[in-house]
N, C-alpha and C positions, 0 to 999 in steps of 0.2 A: 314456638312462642316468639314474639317481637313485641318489643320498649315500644308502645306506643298509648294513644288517645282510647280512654272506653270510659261509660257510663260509672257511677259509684251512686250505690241509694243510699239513703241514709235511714236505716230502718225509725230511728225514734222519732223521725219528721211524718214518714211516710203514714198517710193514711188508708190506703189500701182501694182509691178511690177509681182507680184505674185506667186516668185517662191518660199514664204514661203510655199503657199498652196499646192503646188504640195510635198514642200518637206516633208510636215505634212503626215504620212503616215495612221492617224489618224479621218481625216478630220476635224479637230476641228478648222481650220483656216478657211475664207472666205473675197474675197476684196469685201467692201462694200463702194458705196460713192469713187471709189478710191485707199481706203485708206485697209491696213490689218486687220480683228478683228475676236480676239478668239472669235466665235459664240458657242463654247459649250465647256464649263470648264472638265467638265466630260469626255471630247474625247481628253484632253491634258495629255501627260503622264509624261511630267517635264523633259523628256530627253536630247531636244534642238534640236532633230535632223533637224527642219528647221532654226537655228542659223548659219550651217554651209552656207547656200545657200543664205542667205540676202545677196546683195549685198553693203545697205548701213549703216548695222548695227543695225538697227532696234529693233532689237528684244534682249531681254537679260531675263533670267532666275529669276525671286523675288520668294522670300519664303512668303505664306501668306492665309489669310484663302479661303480655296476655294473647290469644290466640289470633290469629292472624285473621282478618274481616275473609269471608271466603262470599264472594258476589255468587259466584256460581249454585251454592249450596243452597243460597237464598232462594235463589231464580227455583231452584225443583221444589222447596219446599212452599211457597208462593203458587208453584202452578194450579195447585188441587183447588184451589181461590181462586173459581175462573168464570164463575156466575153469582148474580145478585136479582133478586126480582127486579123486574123495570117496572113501570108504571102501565098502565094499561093502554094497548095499540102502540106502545113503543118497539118496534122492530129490536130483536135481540142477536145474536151472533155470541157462537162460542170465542174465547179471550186466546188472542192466538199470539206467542211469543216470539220477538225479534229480538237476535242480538243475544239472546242469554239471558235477558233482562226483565224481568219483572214489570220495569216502567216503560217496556217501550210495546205491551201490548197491547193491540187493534181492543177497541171498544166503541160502542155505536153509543154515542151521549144525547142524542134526541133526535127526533124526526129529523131528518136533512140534514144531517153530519156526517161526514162518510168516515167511517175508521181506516185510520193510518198505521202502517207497520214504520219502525225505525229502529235506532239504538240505544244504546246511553248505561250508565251503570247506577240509577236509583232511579225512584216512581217518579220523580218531578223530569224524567225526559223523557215523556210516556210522550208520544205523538198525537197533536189532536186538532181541529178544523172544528170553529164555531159561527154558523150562522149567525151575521149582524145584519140586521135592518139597513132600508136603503138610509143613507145621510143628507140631508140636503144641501149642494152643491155652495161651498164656500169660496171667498175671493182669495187667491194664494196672498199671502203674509198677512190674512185677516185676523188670526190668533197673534198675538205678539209675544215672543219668548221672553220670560221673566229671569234667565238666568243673569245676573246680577257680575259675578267674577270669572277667573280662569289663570288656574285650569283648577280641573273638578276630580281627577283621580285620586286615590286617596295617597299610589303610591310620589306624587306630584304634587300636592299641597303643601305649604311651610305652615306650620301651625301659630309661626310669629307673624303671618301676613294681616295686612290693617282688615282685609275683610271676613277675618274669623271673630277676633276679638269684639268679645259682648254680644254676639252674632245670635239670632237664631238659627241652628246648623241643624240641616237636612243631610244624614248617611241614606242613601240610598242604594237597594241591590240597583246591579246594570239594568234590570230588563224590567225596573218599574215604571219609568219611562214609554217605556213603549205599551207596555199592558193596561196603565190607566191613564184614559183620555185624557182627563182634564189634569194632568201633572203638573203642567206651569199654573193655571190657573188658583186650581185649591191645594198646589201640594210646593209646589215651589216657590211661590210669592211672597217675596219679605224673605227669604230664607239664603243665608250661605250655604253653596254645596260641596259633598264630597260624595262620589260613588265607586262601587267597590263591589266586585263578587267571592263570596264566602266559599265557592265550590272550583272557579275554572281559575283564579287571581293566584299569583305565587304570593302569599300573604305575610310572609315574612317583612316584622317592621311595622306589619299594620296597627297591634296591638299596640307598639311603641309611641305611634305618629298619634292617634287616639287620645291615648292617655296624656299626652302632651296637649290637643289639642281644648281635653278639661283642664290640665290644672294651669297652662299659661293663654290658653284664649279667653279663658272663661265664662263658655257662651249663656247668652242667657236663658236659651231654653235650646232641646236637641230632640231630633225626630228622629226616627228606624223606620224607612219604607222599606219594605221584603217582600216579595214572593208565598203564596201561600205554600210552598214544596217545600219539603224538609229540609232539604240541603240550607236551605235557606235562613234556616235559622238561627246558622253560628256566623251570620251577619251582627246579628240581637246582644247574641252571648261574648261577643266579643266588644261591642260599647258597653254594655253591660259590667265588663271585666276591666275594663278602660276607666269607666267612673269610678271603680271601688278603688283602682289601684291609686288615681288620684286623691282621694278622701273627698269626693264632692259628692254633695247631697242632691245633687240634682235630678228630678224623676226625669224618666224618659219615655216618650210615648212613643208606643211602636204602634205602626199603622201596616195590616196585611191585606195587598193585594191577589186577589185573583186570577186564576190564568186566565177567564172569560173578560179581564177588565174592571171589575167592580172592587170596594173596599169590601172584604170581608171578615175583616177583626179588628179589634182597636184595645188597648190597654194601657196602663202606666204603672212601670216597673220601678 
């Protein structure tokens, strides 16, 4: 047993609708009765990543004594999970594991994709190669970068700085950046930045600099760009926990990127 981070339901919120379970990429979640319950302490990894898909809020993160995340046990009981239909003339290949890991198995994602073996210790560093269209040939510095201030980390930011205050503030994970194209264009323009990774960042502070950065910049509106991968979501749960500790009522819209590059979710929390 170790003092650390796991899941807590709240059975009279819960409505047994189960998209914790699906979003659990771990499977430590199951509806029983109904109702959601962590069935196995050791397959929760504390991240939250099904916090973000409750519908009625359910679930919330306590610190407390409980079994120790075991990756390994994951990975064997994850393997027998090793086919899905494809779609039809999609070339198939058995799911072959690298590293230990669940997310770094080989899979053929569509005609002309070659599956990759790698490492990593959750589904979001699963190895993958996506055919893109040819682009056609642009003039270097034709796009013009919109970022506005500096610096952008979040462990680096003052929250008293003139370009936070009344700001519309973009948190963004590191690698949304690179994954959707037009980032400066529709995603960082007009906007003060701060970026930050929820899973590789030593985070300590972050919550602090946050919470600070609503109740003394007070911006006038705030975005969450992340990753569609799980790890990713305690990017969310952390401005999230930042606005309440402040007492600002401000919604926030989280916008979810794609590993292929595309927006694929969008909400206001």
């Amino acid at each position: 047993m170790a003092l650390r981070e796991i899941i807590r339901i709240d059975e009279d919120l819960c409505n047994g609708c189960g998209s914790c379970v699906t979003g659990c990429h771990e499977g430590a979640l199951e509806i029983i009765d109904g109702k959601a319950r962590l069935v196995r302490e050791s397959f929760c990894d504390g991240l939250g990543a099904c916090i973000g898909v409750c519908p009625t809020g359910a679930l919330t993160i306590e610190k407390r004594d409980a079994s120790e995340f075991d990756e390994a046990a994951v990975a064997v009981a994850l393997a027998g999970v090793t086919k899905k239909e494809e779609p039809a003339g999609m070339p198939t290949l058995p799911v072959a594991h690298g590293g230990g890991c669940p997310g770094s198995a080989a899979r053929t994602l569509s005609p002309g994709h070659a599956p990759v073996h790698g490492g990593g210790g959750c589904p979001g560093s699963m190895q993958r190669q996506f055919a893109k269209p040819a682009a056609p040939e642009q003039a270097l510095g034709a796009i013009p970068s919109q970022l506005a201030q500096w610096p952008i980390q979040l462990h680096l930011i003052h929250p008293l700085a003139p370009q936070f205050q009344g700001a519309h503030l973009l948190v963004a994970a590191d690698c949304t950046a690179f994954a959707f194209g037009a980032f400066h264009p529709e995603m960082l323009k007009g906007k003060a930045l701060v970026i930050a990774c929820p899973k590789l960042d030593d985070d300590q502070g972050y919550l602090e600099k946050l919470t600070d950065l609503f109740a003394d910049a007070k911006p006038a509106s705030v975005t969450v760009a992340r990753m569609e991968v799980p790890c990713c979501g305690g990017l969310v749960r952390m401005v999230v926990e930042a606005r309440d500790r402040a007492e600002s009522s401000l919604k926030i819209e989280e916008v979810v990127v794609g590993v292929e590059g595309g927006i694929v979710g969008h909400r206001t929390i």
